[in-house]
N, C-alpha and C positions, 0 to 999 in steps of 0.2 A: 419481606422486602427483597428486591432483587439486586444481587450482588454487584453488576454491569449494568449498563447500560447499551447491549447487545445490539447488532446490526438485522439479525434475523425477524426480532422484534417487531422493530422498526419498521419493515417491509412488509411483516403479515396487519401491522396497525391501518397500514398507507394502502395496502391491495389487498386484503381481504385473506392472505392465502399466502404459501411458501414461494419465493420468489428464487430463480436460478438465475447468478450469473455465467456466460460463457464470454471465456476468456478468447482475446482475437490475438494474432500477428497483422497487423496490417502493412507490414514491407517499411516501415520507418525504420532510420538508422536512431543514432546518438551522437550529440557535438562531444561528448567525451570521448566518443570512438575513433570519430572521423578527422579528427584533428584543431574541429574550429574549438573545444577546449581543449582537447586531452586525445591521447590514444590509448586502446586498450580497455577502455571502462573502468570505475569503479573496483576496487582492490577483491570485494569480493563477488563480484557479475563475472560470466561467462559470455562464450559466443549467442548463449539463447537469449539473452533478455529476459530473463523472467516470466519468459512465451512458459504458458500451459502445456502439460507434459501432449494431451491429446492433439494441441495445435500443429496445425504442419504448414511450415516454412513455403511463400510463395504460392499457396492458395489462396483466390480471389475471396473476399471480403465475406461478398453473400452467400458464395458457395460454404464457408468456416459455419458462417448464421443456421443455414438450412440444418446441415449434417448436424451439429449437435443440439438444434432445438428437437429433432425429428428423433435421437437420440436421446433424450431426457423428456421430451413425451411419454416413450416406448417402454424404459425402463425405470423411471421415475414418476411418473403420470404429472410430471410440469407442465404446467399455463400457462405460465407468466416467466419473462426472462429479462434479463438485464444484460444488456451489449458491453461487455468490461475491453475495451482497447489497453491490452496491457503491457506489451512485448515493447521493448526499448523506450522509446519517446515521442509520445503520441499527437504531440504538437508541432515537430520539429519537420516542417515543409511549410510550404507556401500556402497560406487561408485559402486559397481556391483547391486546391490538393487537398486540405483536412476537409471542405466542405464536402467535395465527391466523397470521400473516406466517406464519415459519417452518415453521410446519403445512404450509406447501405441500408440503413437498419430499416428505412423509410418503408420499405415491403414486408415487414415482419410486422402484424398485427400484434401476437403473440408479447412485443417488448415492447417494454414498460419502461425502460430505466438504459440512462449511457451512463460508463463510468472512462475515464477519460486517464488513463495512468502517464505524467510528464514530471521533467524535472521544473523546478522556478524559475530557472533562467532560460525558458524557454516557451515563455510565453509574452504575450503583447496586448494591447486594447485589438487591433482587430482579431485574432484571433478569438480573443473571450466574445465580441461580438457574433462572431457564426457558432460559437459553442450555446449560447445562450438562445440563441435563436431556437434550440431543439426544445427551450424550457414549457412549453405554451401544450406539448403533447407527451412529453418524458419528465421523470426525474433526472436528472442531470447532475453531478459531480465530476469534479476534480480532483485526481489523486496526486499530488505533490512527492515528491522525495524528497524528503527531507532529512531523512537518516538521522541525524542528530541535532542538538541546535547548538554544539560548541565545535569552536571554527578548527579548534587545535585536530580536532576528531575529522572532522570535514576534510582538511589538510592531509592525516595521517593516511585516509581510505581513497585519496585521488578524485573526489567527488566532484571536483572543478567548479565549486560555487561557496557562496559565503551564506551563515545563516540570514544577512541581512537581506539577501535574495530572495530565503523563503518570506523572510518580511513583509517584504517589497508585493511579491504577485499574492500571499494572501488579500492586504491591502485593497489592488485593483480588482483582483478577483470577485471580492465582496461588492463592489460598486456594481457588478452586473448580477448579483443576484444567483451565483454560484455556488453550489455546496462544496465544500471542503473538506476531504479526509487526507489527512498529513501519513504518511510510513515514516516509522520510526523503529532503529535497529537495537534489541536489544545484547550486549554483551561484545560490545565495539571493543578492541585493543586499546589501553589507556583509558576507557571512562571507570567508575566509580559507581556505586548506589548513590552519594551525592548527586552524581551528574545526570544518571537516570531521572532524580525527580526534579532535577533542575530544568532536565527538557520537558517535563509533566506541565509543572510551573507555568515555564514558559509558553508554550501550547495552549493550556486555560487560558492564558490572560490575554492572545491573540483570539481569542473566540472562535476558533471554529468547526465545523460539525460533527466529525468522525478524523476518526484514528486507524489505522493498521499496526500493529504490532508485531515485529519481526524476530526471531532467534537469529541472531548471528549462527550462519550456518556453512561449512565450508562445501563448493562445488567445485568438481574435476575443473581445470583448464582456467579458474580461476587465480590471481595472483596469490590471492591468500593462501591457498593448497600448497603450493610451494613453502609458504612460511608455517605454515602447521604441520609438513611431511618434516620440518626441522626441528621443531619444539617454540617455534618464536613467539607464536601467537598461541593459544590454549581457545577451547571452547566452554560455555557454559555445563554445569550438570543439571538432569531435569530438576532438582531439586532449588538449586543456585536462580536457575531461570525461572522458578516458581513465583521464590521470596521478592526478585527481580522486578516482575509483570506488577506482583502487588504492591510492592513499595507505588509504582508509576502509578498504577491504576489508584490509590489513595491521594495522590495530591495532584489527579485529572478532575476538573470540573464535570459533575455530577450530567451537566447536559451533554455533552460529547459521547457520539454514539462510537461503540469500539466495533467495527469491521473486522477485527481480523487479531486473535490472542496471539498463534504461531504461525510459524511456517516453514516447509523443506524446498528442497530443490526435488525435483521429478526423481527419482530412484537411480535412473542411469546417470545424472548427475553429479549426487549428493554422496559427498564423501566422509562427512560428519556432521553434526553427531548422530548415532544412531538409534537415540531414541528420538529423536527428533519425527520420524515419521508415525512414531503413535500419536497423531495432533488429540485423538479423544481422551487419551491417558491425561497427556502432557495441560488439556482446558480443565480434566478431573483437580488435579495436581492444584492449578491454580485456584478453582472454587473452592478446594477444601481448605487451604492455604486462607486464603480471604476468612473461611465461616473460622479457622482455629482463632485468627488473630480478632474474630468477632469485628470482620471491620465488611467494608464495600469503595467502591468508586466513589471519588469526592467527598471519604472522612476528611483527609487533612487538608480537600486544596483553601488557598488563600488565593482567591482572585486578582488580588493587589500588583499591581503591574510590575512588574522584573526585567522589562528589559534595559 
């Protein structure tokens, strides 16, 4: 039996074969940044966005597509690729601006798959309409940030959104036929193992498709560095973040594909922790965790609605 319910999987089920995504910067800012919610970002983002370490800032769209499909050919012997727009917030312009955006992929045989990374409070019905439009020749998703689904937490990280936000656009999202993978931080200041499986909980009984899973992770020029270089905040051990991942993953509904166990910031970055960057160790860690406790994805969840 398999322990996850893996994204990798998923992809060799649906194409035949191992699927790359390549990570974009497509020139979008964030209303957290720019003022229309917040300044600065999110307590633990930097000036990168969560742009891929290989991405380079203010290269044209198609140009980012060619070079590392032609690069994972080369070195990888990839086929198949998935267009991940991941760098800040990938909805936040004008639906005629995200439709050119997305246009790009339009010349790449090769991709299969858009993944679309924004926050909930920034999206609309027409935008979901021109995202949905790519569905007829792509897999298409949504990556939401959601960080957590308790407000106190939402509040404390500067995230400038409520969970009933991510409510709200999974909701409309699903009327178009959208897939949905929510991010979710493990090892936030102030939450609990309670509150880990409280957002598990809650995610199951929203229904939808995949997950990301995140280590709270500290990066240079981030606000939280400052409060880590003090003693304020603490980071997880790989062990803590093991027990962590499993608890969430036991009371996730069994169909919820999981995208993503960990994650670091790019090396020049990432300033803790540092084991964080063996993600092979650190997914080992987690499966042996799972097989000691004889357990998998969706032992304990309860469907039963919680919000």
């Amino acid at each position: 039996m398999k322990l996850y319910n893996d994204y990798n999987s998923y992809l060799k089920e649906k194409f035949g074969q191992k699927v790359y995504r390549i990570g974009l910067d497509a020139g979008f800012s964030c209303p957290n940044r720019d003022g229309t919610k917040g300044y600065g970002g999110c307590a633990y983002c930097n000036e990168t966005g969560s742009r891929s370490s290989y991405t380079e800032p203010g290269r044209p769209v198609a140009e980012q597509l060619k070079q590392r499909i032609q690069y994972l050919k080369t070195n990888k012997g990839a086929q198949k690729f998935i267009a991940y727009f991941q760098a800040f917030t990938n909805t936040y312009a004008h639906p005629e601006v995200l439709k050119r955006t997305y246009d790009n992929v339009l010349g790449f045989e090769e991709i299969v798959g858009i993944s679309i990374g924004t926050r909930p409070d920034a999206i609309d019905r027409d935008k979901l309409e021109i995202i949905s439009s790519y569905k007829k020749r792509y897999d298409v998703w949504i990556e939401y940030g959601a960080q957590s689904t308790h407000d106190r937490t939402l509040a404390g990280i500067n995230r400038g959104h409520k969970f009933c936000d991510f409510v709200d656009a999974v909701g409309v999202t699903k009327e178009f036929g959208i897939s949905i993978c929510a991010h979710i931080i493990v090892g936030l200041p102030g939450e609990s193992r309670n509150d880990i499986i409280d957002t598990a909980k809650k995610l199951s009984s929203l229904k939808i498709n995949g997950v990301k899973i995140h280590l709270l992770h500290i990066l240079k020029g981030s606000k939280y560095e400052q409060l880590y270089r003090e003693g304020k905040i603490k980071v997880m051990g790989q062990g803590e973040y093991s027990e962590a991942v499993c608890d969430f993953l036991e009371h996730l509904s069994r169909d919820i594909i999981i995208q993503r166990l960990t994650g670091q910031g790019a090396k020049q970055y990432h300033a803790a922790p540092d084991w964080a960057h063996d993600k092979t160790a650190t997914i080992r860690q987690i499966e042996e965790t799972l097989k000691t406790r004889k357990s998998f994805q969706g032992k304990l969840s309860d469907l039963s609605p919680v919000l």
